[in-house]
C-alpha positions in Angstrom: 86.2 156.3 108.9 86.2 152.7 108.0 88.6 150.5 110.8 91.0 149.9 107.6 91.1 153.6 107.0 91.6 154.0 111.6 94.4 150.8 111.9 96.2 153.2 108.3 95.8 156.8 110.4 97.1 154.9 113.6 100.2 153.3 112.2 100.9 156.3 110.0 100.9 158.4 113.1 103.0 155.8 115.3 105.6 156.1 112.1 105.7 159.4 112.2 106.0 159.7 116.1 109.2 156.9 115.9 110.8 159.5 113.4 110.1 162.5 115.6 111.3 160.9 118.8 114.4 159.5 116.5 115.4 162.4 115.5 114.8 164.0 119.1 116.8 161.6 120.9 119.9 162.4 118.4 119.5 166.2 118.3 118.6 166.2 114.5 115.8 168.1 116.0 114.4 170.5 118.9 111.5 170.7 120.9 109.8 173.1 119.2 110.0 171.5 115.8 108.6 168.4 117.3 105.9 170.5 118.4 105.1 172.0 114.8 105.3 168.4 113.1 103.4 166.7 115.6 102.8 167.1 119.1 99.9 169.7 119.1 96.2 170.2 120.9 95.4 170.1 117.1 96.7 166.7 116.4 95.3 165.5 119.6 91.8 166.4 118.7 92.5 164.7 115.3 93.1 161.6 116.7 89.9 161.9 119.3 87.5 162.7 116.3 88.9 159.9 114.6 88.8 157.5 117.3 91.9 156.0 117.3 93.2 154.4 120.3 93.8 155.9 124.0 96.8 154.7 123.7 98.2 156.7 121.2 96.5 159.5 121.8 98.2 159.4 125.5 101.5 158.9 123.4 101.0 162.2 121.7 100.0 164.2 124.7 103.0 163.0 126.3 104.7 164.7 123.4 103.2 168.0 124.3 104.6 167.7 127.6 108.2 167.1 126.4 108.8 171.0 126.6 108.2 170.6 130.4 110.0 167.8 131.0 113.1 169.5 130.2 112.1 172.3 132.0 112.0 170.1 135.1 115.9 168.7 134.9 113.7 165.6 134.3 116.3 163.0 132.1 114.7 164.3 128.5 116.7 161.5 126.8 115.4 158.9 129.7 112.0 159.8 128.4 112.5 160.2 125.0 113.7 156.6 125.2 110.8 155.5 127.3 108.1 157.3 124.4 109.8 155.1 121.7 109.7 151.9 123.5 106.1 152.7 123.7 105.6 153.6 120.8 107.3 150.7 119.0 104.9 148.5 121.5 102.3 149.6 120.0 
């Protein structure tokens, strides 16, 4: 993939992961929705073969751990908030 064609799949991604955490943090969705749209080993090996940045490939895998976060009586909406500000960093 050209680095064009990367820099496009990197901030198409980081869009898409703004609207997922978005709609997280205000209960438009659940966990498990976030999961089908985006936060999956599949997506994650995506991004690896494509070689986009760490960084956002540690941004999604953090999304894959959101599940157990709430598990944890961990502050979901804390880190929901924390995953934007990174991602918007980005």
């Amino acid at each position: 993939m050209s680095r064009s064609g990367k820099t496009d799949l990197e901030k198409l991604i980081l869009l898409i992961n703004l609207g997922v955490l978005y709609s997280l943090k205000n209960n438009y969705i659940d966990i498990n929705e976030a999961e089908y749209f985006l936060y999956t080993p599949y997506m994650l090996r995506l991004l690896k073969e494509n070689n986009c940045s760490i960084d956002l490939i540690n941004i999604i895998h953090k999304g894959t751990e959101l599940e157990d976060i709430r598990g944890l009586k961990i502050d979901f909406r804390s880190e929901v908030e924390k995953m934007f500000k990174e991602c918007e960093d980005m």
